[in-house]
ZAMARGU-4260 file (C-alpha; in steps of 0.2 Angstrom, whole numbers, plus 5000, padded with zeros to 4 digits):
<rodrens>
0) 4975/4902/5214 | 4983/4902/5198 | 4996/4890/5196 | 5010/4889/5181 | 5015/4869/5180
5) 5034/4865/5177 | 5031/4868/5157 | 5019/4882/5158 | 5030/4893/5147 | 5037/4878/5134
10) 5033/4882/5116 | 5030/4872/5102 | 5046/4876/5093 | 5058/4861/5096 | 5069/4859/5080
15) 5065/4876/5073 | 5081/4887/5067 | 5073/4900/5059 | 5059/4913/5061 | 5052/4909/5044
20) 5049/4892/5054 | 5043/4897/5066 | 5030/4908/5058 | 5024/4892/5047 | 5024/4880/5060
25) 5012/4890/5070 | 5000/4898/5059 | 5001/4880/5046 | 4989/4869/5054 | 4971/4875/5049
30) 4963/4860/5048 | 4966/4849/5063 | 4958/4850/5082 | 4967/4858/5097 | 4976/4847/5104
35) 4974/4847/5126 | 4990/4862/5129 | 4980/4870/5115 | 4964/4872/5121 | 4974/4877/5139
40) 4983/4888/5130 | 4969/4897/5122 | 4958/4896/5138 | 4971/4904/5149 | 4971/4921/5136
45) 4950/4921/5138 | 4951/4918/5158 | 4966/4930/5158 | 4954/4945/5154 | 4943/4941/5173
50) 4958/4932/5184 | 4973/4944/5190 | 4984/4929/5192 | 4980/4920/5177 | 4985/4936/5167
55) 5001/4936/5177 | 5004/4917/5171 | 5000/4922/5152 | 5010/4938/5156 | 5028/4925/5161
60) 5023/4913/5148 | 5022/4928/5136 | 5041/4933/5144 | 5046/4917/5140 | 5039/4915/5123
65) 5048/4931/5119 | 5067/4927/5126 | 5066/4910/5118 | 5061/4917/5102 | 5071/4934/5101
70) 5088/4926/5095 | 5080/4919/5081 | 5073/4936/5076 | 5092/4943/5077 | 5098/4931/5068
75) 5084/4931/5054 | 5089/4952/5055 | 5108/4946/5051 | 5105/4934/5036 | 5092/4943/5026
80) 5075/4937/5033 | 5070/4949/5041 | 5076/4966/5035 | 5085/4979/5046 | 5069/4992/5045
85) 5058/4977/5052 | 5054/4980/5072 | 5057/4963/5079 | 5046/4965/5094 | 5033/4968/5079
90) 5037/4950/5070 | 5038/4942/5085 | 5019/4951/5091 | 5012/4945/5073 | 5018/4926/5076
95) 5009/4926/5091 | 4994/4933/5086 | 4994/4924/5072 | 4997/4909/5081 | 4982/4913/5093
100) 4970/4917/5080 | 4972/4899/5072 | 4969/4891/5090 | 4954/4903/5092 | 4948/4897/5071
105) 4951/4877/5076 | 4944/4877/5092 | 4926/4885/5082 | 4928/4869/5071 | 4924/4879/5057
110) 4933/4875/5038 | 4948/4885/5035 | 4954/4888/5016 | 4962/4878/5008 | 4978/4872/5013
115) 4989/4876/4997 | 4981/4892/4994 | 4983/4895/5015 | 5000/4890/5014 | 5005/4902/4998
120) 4999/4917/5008 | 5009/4913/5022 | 5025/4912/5013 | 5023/4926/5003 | 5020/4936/5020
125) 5036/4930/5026 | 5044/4935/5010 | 5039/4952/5013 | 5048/4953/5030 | 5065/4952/5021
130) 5077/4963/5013 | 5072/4966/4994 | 5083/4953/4983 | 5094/4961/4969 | 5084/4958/4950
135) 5094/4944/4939 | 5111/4951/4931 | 5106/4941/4917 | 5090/4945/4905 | 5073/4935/4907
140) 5068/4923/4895 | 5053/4936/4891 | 5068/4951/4887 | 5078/4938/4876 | 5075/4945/4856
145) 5077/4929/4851 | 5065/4918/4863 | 5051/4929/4858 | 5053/4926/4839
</rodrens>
């Protein structure tokens, strides 16, 4: 029998405020080991496929995962983040599968890219989920006459 512990459903997102946060804090670490609720973790997605009640556990925590992050999402919608003609239930889907996928690349112990380079990716993909920023009221130095003399 499948049984969910007290803090089955808990996430790692204490102290985060913002879904661009959240996004970088679980898809950052490429380089370290699983930690024990890791390895659970990604366990509990493989055994889910072959044990009914262990799906139904992934399935709550999932429930959880999703309620607890939600409000982030709106509020990413409201200040600009994330723009309006972004599914949340799709950004939230991408976090976690994200998120998964690391586990799944550390627990292989194989290298991942290199960190600065991982990281630059990441932010620009979170870039991508907001609303388009206006161009500069004011000319770039390249469209200044007089800078390129």
């Amino acid at each position: 029998m499948a049984r969910r512990g007290r803090h089955a459903a808990r996430h790692d997102t204490e102290g985060i405020e913002r879904v661009a946060d959240l996004i970088a804090a679980g898809i950052s670490r490429t380089d370290r080991p699983l930690s024990d609720a890791e390895a659970l973790r990604l366990e509990a997605y493989v055994t889910a496929r072959r044990e009914p009640e262990v799906a139904r556990a992934v399935a709550e925590s999932n429930e959880a995962f999703l309620a607890h992050m939600s409000p982030l999402v709106e509020e990413a919608r409201r200040d600009g983040t994330v723009a309006d003609d972004v599914d949340p239930d799709a950004v939230l889907f991408l976090v976690r599968i994200l998120h998964l996928g690391l586990l799944l690349h550390r627990g292989s112990g194989l290298p991942g890219p290199d960190q600065d380079a991982w990281r630059s990716l990441v932010e620009r993909i979170v870039a991508s989920f907001g609303r388009p920023q206006p161009a500069p009221d004011h000319p770039t130095r390249a469209d200044d006459p007089e800078e390129t003399r």
